[in-house]
C-alpha positions in Angstrom: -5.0 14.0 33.8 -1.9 12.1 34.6 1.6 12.0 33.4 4.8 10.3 33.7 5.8 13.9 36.0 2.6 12.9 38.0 4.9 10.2 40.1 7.5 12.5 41.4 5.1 15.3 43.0 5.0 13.6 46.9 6.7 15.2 49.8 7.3 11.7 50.8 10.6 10.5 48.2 10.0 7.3 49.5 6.5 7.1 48.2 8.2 8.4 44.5 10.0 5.6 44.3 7.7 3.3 45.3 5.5 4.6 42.6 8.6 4.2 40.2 9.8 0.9 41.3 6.6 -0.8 40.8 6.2 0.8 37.6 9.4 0.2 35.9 8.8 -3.7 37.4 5.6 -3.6 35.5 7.4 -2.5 32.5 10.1 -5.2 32.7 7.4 -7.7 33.4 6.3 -6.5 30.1 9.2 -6.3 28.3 9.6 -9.9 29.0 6.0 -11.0 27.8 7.0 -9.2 24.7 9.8 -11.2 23.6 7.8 -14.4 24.8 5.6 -13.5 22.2 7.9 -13.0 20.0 9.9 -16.0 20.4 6.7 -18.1 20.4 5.4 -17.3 16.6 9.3 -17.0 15.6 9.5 -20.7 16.8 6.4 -21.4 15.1 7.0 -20.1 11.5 10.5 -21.4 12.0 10.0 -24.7 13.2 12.3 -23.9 15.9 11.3 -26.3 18.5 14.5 -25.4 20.7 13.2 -21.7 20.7 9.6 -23.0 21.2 11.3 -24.8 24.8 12.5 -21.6 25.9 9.2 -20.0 25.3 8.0 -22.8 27.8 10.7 -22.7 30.7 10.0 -18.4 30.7 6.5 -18.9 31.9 7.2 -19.9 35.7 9.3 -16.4 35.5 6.6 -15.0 34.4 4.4 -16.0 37.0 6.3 -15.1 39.8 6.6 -11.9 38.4 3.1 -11.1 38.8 3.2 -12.2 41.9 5.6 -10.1 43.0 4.3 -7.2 41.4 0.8 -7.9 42.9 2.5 -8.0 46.6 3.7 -4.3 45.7 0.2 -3.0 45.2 -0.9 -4.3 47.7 1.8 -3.4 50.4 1.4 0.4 48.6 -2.3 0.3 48.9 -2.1 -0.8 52.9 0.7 2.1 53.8 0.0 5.2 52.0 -3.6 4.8 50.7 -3.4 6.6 47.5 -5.8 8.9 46.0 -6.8 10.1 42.7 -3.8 9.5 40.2 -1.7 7.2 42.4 -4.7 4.9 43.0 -5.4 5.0 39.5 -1.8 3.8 38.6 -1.7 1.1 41.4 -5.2 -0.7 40.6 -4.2 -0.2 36.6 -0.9 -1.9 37.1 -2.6 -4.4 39.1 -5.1 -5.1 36.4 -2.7 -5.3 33.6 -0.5 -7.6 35.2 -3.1 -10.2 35.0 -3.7 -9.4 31.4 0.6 -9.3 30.8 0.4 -12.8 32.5 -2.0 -14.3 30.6 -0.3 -13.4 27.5 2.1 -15.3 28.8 -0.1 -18.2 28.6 -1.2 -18.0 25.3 2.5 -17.3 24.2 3.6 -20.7 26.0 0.3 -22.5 24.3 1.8 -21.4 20.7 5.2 -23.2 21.6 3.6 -26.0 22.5 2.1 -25.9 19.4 5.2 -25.3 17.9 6.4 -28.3 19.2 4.0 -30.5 18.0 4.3 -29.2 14.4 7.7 -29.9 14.7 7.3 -33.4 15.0 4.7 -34.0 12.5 7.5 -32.7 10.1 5.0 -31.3 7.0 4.7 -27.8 7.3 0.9 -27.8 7.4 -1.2 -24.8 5.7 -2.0 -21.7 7.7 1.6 -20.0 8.2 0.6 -17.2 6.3 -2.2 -16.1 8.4 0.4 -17.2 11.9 2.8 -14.4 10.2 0.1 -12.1 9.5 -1.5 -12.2 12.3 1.4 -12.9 14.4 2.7 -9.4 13.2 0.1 -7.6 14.0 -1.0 -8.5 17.5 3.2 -8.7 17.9 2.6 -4.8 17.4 -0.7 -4.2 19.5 1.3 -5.7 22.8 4.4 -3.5 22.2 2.0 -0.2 21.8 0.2 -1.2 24.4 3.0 -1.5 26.9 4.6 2.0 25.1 1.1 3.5 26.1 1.2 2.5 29.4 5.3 3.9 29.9 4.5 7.3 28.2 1.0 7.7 29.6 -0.6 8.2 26.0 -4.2 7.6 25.6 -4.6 8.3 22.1 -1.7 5.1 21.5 -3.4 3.1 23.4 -7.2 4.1 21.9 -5.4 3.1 18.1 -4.4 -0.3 20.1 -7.9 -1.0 21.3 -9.4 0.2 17.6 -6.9 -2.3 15.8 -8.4 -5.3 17.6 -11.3 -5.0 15.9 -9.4 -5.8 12.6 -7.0 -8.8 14.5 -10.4 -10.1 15.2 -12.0 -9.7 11.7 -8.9 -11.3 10.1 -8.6 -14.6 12.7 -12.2 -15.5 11.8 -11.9 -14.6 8.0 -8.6 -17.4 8.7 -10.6 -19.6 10.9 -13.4 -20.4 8.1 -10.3 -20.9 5.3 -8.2 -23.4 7.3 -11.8 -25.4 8.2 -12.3 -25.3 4.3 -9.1 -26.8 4.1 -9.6 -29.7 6.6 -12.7 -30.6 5.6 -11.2 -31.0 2.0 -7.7 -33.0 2.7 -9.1 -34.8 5.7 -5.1 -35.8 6.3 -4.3 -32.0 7.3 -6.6 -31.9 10.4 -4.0 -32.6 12.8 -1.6 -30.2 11.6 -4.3 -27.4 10.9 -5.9 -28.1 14.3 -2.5 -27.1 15.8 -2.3 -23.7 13.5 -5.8 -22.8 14.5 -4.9 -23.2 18.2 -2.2 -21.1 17.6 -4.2 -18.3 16.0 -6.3 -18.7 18.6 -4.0 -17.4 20.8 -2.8 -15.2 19.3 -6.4 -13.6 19.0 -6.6 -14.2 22.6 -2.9 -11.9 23.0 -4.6 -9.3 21.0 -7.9 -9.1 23.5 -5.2 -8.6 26.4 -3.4 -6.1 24.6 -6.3 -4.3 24.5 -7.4 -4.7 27.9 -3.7 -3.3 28.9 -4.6 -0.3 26.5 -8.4 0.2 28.0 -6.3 0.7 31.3 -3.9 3.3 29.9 -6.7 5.5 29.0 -8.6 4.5 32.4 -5.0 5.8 34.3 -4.5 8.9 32.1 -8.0 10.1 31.6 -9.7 8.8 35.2 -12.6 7.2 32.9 -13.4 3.5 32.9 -13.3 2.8 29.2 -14.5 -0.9 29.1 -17.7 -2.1 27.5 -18.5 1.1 26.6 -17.5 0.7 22.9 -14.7 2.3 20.4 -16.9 5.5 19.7 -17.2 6.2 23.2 -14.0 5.6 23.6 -12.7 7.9 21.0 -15.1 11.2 22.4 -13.1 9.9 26.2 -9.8 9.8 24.6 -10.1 13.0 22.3 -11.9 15.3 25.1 -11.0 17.1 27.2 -11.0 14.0 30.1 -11.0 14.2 33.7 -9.0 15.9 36.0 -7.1 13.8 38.3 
């Protein structure tokens, strides 16, 4: 099993802080996502559109983020060729950046949105379920990302179990707003843009817990995906694999 005193244990102190410095980039990379989330259903509920712009210009920092992080691995995979726990940690980073960047995405789709709610003015139906929803997926990314800095499986197994009930609550939201259209045919544009946004946000939560699946995958050597949440529990909650 791996922990966070897992990436001090080389004779080489330059491979330590390799380890370290492309973890704590991941992190950051993270921490940035986060609040891009965050801003993006603030803007939303708010009608902020000025938020909802900076939202938008954060996503080319974003990208280049990734890349950066990706040219990390891959310089740490071609000089020291890392076994066990340190390949673990560099193909899991690697993974989750792609997941943290499309997050990204979906957080810069919901500004746009944002936007164009904005200028229709009305504040349409369907903020409710943004807020509600918007909370909770808000909360799966930040655990996720917590997970993946403390090394704690059984945080990120509750973050991969809790997107069964994003998912339950978008769709139960998703068949109410069509309702809605198809009875005030005048709110489709507006609702169109809420359900778009949900959509994303559904999306957020499906990264979050492919970010989680790989915290579980780094700590307990065990590829977790498509295997289901029982499954994933009896991995999580046994005794796991030595690293």
């Amino acid at each position: 099993m791996i922990n966070k005193d897992s990436l001090t244990h080389h004779i080489s102190q330059q491979f330590n802080a390799e380890l370290e410095e492309v973890r704590s980039h991941f992190l950051a990379m993270g921490g940035l996502v986060e609040k891009q989330v965050n801003d993006a259903v603030t803007s939303l509920i708010d009608a902020d559109s000025g938020l909802a712009q900076q939202v938008r210009e954060v996503d080319d920092q974003i990208n280049q983020m990734e890349r950066n992080i990706d040219e990390e691995c891959v310089r740490i995979l071609a000089r020291r060729q890392p076994a066990a726990s340190d390949l673990r940690l560099i193909i899991s980073i690697s993974k989750a950046v792609i997941d943290l960047e499309r997050v990204g995405d979906e957080a810069t789709k919901i500004a746009k949105r944002a936007i164009l709610l904005c200028e229709e003015g009305e504040a349409p139906r369907g903020y409710v379920e943004i807020r509600h929803i918007g909370d909770q997926v808000r909360k799966m990314v930040r655990e996720a990302l917590d997970a993946f800095a403390r090394f704690d499986a059984d945080l990120a197994l509750s973050v991969a179990q809790y997107d069964k009930t994003v998912d339950r609550e978008y769709k139960t939201a998703l068949r109410e707003l069509v309702t809605y259209m198809m009875e005030d045919p005048r709110s489709i544009s507006r609702v169109l843009n809420v359900i778009w946004a949900l959509r994303s946000l559904e999306r957020i939560g499906d990264h979050a817990r492919n970010i989680a699946e790989l915290v579980i995958y780094l700590v307990r050597g065990t590829d977790v995906k498509h295997i289901g949440l029982t499954r994933m529990q009896e991995e999580v909650q046994g005794k796991g694999k030595d690293s």
